[in-house]
VMD Tcl script that draws the C-alpha trace (Angstrom):
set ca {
  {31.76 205.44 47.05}
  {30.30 201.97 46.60}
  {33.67 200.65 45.23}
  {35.57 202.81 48.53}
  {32.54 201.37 51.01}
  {33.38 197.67 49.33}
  {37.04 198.05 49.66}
  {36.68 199.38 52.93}
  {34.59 196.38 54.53}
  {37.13 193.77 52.99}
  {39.92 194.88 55.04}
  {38.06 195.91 58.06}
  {38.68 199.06 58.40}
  {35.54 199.87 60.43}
  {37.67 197.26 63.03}
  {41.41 200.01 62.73}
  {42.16 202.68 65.37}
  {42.46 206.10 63.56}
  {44.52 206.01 60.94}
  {47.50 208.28 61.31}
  {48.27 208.47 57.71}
  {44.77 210.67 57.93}
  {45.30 213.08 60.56}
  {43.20 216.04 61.24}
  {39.75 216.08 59.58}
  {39.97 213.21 57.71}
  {40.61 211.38 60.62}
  {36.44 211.30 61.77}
  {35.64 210.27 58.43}
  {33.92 207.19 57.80}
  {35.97 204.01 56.20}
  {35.02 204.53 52.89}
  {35.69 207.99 53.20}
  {38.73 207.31 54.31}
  {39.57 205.28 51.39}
  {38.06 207.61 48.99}
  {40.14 210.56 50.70}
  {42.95 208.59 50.38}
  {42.78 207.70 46.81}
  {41.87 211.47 46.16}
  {44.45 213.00 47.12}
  {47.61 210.61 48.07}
  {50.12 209.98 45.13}
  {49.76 206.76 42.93}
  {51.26 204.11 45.22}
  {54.44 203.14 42.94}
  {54.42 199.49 42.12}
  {56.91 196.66 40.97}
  {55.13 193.49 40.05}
  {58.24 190.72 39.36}
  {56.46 187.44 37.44}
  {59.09 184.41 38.62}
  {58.02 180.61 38.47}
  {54.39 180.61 37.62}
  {51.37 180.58 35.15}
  {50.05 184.48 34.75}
  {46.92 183.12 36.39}
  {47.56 186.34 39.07}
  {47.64 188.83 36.61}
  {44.78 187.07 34.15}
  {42.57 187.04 37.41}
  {43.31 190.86 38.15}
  {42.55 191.79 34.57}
  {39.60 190.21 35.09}
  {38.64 192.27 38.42}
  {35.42 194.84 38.20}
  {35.95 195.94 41.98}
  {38.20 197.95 40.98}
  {38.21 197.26 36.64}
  {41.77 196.83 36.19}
  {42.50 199.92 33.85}
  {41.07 201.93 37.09}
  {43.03 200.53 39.07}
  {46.34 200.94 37.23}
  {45.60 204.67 35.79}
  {43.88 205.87 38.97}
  {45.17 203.87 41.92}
  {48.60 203.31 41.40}
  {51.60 203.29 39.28}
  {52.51 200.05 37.95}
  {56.04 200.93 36.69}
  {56.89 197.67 36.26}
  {55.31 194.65 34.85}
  {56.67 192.55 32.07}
  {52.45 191.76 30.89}
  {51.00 194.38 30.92}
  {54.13 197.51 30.37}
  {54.54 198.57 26.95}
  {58.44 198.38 27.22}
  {60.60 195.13 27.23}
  {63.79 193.78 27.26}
  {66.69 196.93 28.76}
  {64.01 199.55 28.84}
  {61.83 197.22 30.95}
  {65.00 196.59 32.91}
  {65.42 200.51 33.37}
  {62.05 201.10 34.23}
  {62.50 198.92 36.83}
  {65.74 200.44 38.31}
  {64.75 204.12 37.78}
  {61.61 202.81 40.54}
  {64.43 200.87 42.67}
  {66.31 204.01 43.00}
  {64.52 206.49 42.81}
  {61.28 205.55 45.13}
  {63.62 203.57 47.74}
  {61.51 202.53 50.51}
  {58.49 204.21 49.07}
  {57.45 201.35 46.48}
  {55.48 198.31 46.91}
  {56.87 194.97 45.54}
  {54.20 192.40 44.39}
  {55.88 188.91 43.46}
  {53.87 186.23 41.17}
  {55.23 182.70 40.81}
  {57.68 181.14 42.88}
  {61.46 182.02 43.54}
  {63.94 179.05 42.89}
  {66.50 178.03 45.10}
  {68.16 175.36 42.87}
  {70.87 174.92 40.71}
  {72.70 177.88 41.52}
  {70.03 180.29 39.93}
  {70.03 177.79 36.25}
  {66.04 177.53 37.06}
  {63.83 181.04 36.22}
  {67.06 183.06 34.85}
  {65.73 186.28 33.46}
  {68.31 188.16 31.97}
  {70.72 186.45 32.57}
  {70.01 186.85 36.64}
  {68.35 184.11 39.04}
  {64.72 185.16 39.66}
  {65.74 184.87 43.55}
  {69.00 187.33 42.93}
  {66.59 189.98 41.33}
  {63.50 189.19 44.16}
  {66.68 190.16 47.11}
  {67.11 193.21 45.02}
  {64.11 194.58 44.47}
  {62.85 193.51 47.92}
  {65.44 195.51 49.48}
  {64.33 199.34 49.08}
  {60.54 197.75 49.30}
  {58.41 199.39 51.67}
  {56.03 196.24 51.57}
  {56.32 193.00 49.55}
  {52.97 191.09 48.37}
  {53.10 187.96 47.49}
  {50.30 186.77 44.89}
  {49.24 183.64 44.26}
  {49.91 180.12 45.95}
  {53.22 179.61 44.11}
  {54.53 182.99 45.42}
  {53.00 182.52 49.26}
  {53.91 178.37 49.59}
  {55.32 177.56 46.25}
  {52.54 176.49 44.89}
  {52.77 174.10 41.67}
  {56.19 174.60 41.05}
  {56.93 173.51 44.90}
  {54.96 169.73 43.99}
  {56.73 166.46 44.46}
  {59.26 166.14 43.65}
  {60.22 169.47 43.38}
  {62.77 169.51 40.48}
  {63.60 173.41 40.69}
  {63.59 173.28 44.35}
  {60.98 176.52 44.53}
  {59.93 178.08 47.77}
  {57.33 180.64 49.02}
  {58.87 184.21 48.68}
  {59.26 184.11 52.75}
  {61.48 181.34 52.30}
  {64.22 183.64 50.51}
  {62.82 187.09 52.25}
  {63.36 185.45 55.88}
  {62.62 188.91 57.51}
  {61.13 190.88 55.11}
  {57.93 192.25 55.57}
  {55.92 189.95 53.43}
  {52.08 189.44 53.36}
  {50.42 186.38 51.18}
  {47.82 186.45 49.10}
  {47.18 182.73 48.43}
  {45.02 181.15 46.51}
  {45.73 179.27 42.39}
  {45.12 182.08 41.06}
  {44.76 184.53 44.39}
  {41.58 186.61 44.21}
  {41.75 189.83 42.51}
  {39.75 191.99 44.91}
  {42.06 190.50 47.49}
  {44.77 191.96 45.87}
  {43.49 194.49 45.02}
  {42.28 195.40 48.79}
  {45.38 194.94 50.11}
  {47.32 197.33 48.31}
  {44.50 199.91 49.20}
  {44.61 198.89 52.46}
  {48.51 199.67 52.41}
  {47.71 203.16 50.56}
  {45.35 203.74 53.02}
  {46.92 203.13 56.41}
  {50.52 203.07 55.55}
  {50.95 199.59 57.07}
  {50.13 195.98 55.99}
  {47.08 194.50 57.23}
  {47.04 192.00 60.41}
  {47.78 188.19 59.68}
  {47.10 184.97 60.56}
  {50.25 182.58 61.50}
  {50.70 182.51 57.65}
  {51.52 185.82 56.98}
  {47.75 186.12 54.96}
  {45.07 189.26 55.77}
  {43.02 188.30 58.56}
  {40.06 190.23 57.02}
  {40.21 187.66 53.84}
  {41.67 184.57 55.50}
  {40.12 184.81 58.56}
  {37.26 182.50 58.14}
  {37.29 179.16 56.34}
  {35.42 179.02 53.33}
  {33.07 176.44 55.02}
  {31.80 179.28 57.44}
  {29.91 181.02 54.71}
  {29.57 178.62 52.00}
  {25.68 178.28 50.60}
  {26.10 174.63 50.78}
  {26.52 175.03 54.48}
  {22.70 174.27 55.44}
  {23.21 171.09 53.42}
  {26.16 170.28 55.44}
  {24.78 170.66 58.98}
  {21.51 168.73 57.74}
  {24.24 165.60 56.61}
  {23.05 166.09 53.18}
  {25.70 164.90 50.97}
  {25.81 164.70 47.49}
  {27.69 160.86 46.45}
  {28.15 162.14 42.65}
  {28.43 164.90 40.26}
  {25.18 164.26 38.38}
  {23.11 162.41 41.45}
  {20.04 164.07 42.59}
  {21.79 165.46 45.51}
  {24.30 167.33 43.36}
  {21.21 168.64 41.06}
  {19.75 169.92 44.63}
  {22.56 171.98 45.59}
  {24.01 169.44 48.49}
  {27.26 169.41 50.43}
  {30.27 168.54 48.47}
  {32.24 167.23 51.37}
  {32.09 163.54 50.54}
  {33.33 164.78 46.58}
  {36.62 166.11 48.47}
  {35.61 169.17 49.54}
  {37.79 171.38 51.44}
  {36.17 173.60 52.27}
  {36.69 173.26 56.21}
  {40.04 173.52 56.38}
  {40.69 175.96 53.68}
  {40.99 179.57 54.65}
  {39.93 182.59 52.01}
  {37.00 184.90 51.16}
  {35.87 182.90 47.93}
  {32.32 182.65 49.63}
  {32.00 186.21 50.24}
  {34.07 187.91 47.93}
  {33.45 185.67 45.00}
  {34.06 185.69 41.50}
  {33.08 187.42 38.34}
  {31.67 190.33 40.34}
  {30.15 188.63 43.02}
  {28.32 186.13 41.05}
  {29.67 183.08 41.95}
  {32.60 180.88 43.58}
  {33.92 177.03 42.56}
  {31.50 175.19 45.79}
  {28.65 177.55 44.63}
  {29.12 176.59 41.22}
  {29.43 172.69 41.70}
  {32.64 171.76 42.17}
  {34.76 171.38 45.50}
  {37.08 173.54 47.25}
  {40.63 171.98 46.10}
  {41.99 174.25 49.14}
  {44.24 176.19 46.42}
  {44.94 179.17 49.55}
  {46.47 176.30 51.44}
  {50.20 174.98 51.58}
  {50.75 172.32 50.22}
  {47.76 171.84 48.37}
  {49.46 170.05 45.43}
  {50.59 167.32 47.46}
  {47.59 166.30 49.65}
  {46.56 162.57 48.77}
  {43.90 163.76 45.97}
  {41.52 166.60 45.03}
  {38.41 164.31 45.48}
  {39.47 162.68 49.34}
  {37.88 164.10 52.26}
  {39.65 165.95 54.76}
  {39.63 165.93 58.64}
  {38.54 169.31 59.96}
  {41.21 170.77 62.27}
  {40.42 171.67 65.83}
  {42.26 174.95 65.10}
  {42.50 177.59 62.25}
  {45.59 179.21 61.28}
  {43.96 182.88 62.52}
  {43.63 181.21 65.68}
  {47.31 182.47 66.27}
  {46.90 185.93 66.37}
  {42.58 186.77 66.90}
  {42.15 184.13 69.30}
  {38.89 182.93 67.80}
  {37.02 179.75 68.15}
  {37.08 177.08 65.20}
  {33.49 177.26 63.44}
  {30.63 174.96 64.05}
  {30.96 171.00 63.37}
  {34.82 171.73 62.93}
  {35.64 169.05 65.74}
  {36.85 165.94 64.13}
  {34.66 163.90 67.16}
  {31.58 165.34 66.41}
  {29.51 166.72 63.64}
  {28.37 165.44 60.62}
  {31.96 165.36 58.73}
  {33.04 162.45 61.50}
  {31.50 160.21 59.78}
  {33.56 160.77 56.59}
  {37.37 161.40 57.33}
  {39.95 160.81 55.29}
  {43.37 161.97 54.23}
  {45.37 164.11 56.45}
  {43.88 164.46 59.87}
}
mol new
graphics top color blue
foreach p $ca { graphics top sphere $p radius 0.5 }
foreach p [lrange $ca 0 end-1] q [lrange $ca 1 end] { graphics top cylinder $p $q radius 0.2 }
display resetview
């Protein structure tokens, strides 16, 4: 119950109308109970995870995760059928396992993507047997019931996507145009985010809401600035000029180091890392805005940015920007730089 209650406050579901995929008695239950009634007694959500242009960082992060432990989450939560790390099969019987899912749980499945598709050379860049990455994405995506992309290179591109580009990689939305995508950005995406997602999709039936770039609302919502524990720091103006000045050693604001944490959307000050315990600005180093697009290509991971007047979940909730997140005023006016 304290991994369902967790799960459950991530996505927000004390914020959903009744969820029709619990009708009846389950339907007054409390969100955790609804998650735990869901993962009790709904089949294993059947899963295709496709790795294209990228690291592994995804799947190293989510065999990483405590909340759930990965081999919970695979034996208990779902079915990965198919995932070229972590299946025992390769090569054609990886290849079946894959189509057996494609044809047999058509528009029942869930397809996550990891790295980036590639739209260049006629399909010569991420070949995997023999096939363009973004041939066998179109495939798989279409008897998908939900596509997740994971990971910066899969949302925006990512590293791949970096001037100048040489494989000519895209976000999975640019190949999907209408597909019913949702990203999980970040380098490498969280793995409770992940993981809360596809429980979120078990749960309801349905993706979660977005922002305008197709990323949860109940992780992306908020910029990591809102709830960072340098934040007291930042609305003092206490800045820290170094790594190793006294300011660092107190536990100042990194925003003169390059922090960007103001215009970088995710839940890496709430959610965390290493179960709970800590997060990159919490740690000592600043936000390099890894859930952002484009990240790669801003003009350096240690140059201020201008706070925008206007988040991306602006779009759809309507919200107000945070405190101090007027380029005019506040104490970050006094430091702009890079892209306003």
């Amino acid at each position: 119950m304290k991994f369902c209650g967790a799960l459950s406050g991530m996505m927000g579901l004390e914020f959903l109308p009744p969820v029709r995929a619990l009708a009846g008695p389950a339907a007054s239950l409390r969100p955790a109970e609804l998650v735990a009634e869901a993962l009790a007694s709904k089949p294993l959500l059947p899963i295709i995870w496709l790795h294209l242009q990228g690291c592994g960082g995804c799947t190293e992060a989510l065999s990483r995760s405590k909340s759930p432990g990965l081999a919970d989450l695979v034996l208990d939560k779902i079915a990965l059928n198919y995932h070229e790390t972590l299946m025992a099969a390769a090569g054609s019987r990886a290849a079946e396992a894959m189509r057996a899912v494609m044809e047999n749980e058509k528009g029942k499945y869930v397809l996550i993507v990891e790295g980036s598709p590639s739209s260049g050379a006629g399909g010569a860049f991420c070949a995997i047997g023999g096939r363009s990455g973004a041939d066998i994405l179109r495939e798989a995506a279409s008897g998908a019931a939900a596509i997740i992309a994971a990971g910066s290179c899969a949302a925006f591109g990512g590293l791949p996507k970096a001037d100048p580009n040489p494989t000519a990689a895209l976000g999975v939305g640019g190949i999907l145009l209408d597909g019913p995508v949702v990203n999980i950005s970040g380098c490498p995406a969280i793995p409770e985010v992940t993981a809360g997602t596809i429980v979120h999709y078990l749960v309801t039936g349905e993706l979660p809401k977005t922002d305008g770039l197709k990323r949860p609302l109940a992780f992306y919502g908020h910029a990591v600035h809102d709830h960072c524990p340098r934040r007291p720091f930042y609305d003092a103006g206490k800045f820290a000029m170094a790594f190793d000045d006294a300011g660092a050693r107190a536990g100042h604001c990194l925003y003169k180091l390059g922090c960007k944490g103001p215009t970088t959307y995710n839940a890496c000050s709430l959610v965390k890392w290493g179960e709970g315990l800590s997060s990159p600005v919490q740690s000592g180093h600043p936000c390099l805005g890894c859930s952002e697009p484009g990240f790669w290509d801003w003009e350096g991971f240690y140059r201020c940015q201008s706070a925008p007047l206007e988040g991306p979940a602006a779009a759809v909730s309507g919200g107000a920007p945070g405190a101090g997140f007027v380029p005019e005023a506040g104490p970050a006016s006094e430091f702009l730089g890079g892209r306003g």
